[in-house]
C-alpha positions in Angstrom: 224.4 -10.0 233.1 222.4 -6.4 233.2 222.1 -4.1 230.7 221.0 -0.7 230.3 219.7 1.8 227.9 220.9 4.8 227.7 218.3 7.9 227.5 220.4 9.8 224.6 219.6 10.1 221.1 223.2 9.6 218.9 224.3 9.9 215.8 226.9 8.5 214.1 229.8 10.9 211.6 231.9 10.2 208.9 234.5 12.8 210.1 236.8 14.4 207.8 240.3 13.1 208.7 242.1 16.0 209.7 238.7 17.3 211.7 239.7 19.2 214.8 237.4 17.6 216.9 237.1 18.6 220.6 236.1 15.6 222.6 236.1 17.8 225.6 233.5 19.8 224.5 230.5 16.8 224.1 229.2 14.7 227.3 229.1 11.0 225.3 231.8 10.4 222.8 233.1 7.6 220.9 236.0 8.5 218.3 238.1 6.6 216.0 240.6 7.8 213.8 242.8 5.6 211.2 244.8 6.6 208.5 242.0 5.9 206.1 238.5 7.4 208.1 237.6 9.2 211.1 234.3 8.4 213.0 233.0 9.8 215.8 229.4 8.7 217.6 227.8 11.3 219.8 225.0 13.2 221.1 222.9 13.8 218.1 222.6 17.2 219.3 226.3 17.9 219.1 226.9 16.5 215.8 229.8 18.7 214.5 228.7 21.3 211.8 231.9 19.4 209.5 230.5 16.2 209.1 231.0 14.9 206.0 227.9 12.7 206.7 225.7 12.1 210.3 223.5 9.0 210.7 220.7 9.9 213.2 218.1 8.0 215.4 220.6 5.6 217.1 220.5 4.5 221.1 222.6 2.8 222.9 222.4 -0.5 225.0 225.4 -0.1 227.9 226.7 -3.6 229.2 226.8 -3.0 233.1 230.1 -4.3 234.2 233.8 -4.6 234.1 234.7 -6.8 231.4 238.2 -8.4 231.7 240.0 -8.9 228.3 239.8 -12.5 229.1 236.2 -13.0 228.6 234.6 -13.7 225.3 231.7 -13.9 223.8 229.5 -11.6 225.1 229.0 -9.1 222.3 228.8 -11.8 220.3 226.0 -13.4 221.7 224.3 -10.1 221.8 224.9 -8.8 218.5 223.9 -12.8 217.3 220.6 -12.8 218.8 220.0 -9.1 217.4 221.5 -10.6 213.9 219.1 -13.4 213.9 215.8 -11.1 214.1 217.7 -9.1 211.4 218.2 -6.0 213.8 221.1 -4.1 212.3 224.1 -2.6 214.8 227.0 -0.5 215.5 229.0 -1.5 218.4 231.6 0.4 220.4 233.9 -0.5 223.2 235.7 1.1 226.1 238.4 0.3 228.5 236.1 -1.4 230.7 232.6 -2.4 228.7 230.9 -2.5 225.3 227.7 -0.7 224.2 225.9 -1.4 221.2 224.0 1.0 219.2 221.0 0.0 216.9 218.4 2.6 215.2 215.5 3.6 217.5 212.9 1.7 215.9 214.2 -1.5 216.9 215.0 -0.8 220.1 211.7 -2.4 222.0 212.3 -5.3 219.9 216.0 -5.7 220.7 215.3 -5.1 224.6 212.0 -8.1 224.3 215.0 -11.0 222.4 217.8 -9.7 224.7 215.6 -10.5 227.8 214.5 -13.6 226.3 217.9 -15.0 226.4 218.6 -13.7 230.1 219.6 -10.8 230.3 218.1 -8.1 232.9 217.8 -4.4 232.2 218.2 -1.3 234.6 217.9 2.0 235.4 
């Protein structure tokens, strides 16, 4: 399975629940709402100005396909093998795949023990 890393610095917010936010208005957004918190992981450039806290310095590693709800496992492998060198993460999903997001630092690190065990990386 390929992966890729995606040439964006994010953040992640602690949102204030009634926040307002415009997803149209940002290029990369992943936003969660519950009736307890509202998060919201973007550009680090368009963090919102009310915030109620931002985490900076995070990239994200894209899985390049199609997963079927069917299938299991493959986050968890990823996020084990990550776990097992102590490399912290916050992972997000879409309709169709799953990106994990670790802080910049380890990202050579996590890219040398995720091609380790198999997997490819592109462009």
């Amino acid at each position: 399975m390929n992966l890729q890393i995606l040439d964006i610095d994010f953040c992640i917010c602690k949102m204030p629940l009634e926040c307002g936010f415009d997803m149209n208005s940002r290029s990369f957004v992943f936003f969660a709402r519950t009736d307890r918190e509202c998060s919201l992981v973007c550009e680090r450039a368009c963090a919102p100005q009310n915030a109620l806290k931002v985490d900076e310095d995070w990239r994200a590693i894209r899985i390049c396909a199609e997963l079927d709800f069917t299938l299991v496992g493959i986050l968890s492998k990823i996020s084990g093998a990550l776990a097992q060198n102590k490399i912290p993460i916050f992972a997000v999903s879409t309709y169709d795949t799953d990106y994990v997001l670790l802080k910049s630092e380890y990202l050579e690190l996590a890219v040398e023990i995720l091609k380790n065990i198999g997997y490819a990386f592109v462009d």
